[in-house]
C-alpha positions, 0 to 999 in steps of 0.5 A: 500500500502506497500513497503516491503523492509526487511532487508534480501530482495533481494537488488535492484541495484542502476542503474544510470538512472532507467530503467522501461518496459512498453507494451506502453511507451507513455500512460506511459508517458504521466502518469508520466507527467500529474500525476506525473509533469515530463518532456518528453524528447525523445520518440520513438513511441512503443519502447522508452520514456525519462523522467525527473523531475528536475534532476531525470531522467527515462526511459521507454521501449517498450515490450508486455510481460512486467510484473510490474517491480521495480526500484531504485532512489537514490536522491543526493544532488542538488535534492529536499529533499526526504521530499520535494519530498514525499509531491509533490507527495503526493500532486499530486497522494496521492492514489499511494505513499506510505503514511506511509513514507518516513521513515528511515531503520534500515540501516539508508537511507530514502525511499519511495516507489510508485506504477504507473498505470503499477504497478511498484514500485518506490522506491527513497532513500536518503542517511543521510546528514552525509554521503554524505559529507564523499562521502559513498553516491556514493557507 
């Protein structure tokens, strides 16, 4: 399992809340609560789901067609560390994060990706220390 993030590949938006569509939100769900600890917080039978983890939130849609999408999760401070969180997961779905990570760009973030059971890809990003507090992160 690899998360192929080159250095000229095609940028991923940074959404405020990570968007994923799914042929069935619930049995989504109900992966990333068992498998992965978050929190349901809404859900609309076939066609919605709201999740958390701590302060990380996601939503899933409802569509049949839907192909294995990509999302970005950019952790800021008052979220568990990218570390702290790569081992959580680690701990509770080794077979789905990507075990070489995380690890730092050569554009200088931390990342690491996971695939769930729909095939999405997850990737969650942590901005250097030193930029946080100069406020670049929120760019």
């Amino acid at each position: 399992m690899r998360c192929d993030l080159a250095v000229g590949a095609t940028a991923l938006p940074t959404m405020p809340v990570p968007v994923l569509v799914t042929a069935d939100p619930l049995r989504l769900a109900r992966f990333y609560v068992h498998a992965l600890e978050f929190e349901l917080v809404q859900h609309i039978v076939g066609v919605f789901a709201s999740l958390r983890s701590g302060s990380l939130p996601l939503q899933l849609w409802g569509r049949k067609d839907a192909p294995p999408a990509r999302a970005r999760i950019l952790l800021e401070s008052g979220d568990p560390s990218i570390f702290d969180l790569h081992r959580r997961l680690m701990r509770v779905a080794p077979a789905l994060v990507d075990a070489r990570t995380p690890r730092r760009t050569v554009w200088g973030v931390w990342q690491f990706c996971l695939t769930d059971i729909d095939g999405n890809r997850l990737e969650f990003i942590e901005w250097p220390q030193r930029w946080r507090r100069r406020g670049q992160a929120s760019a």
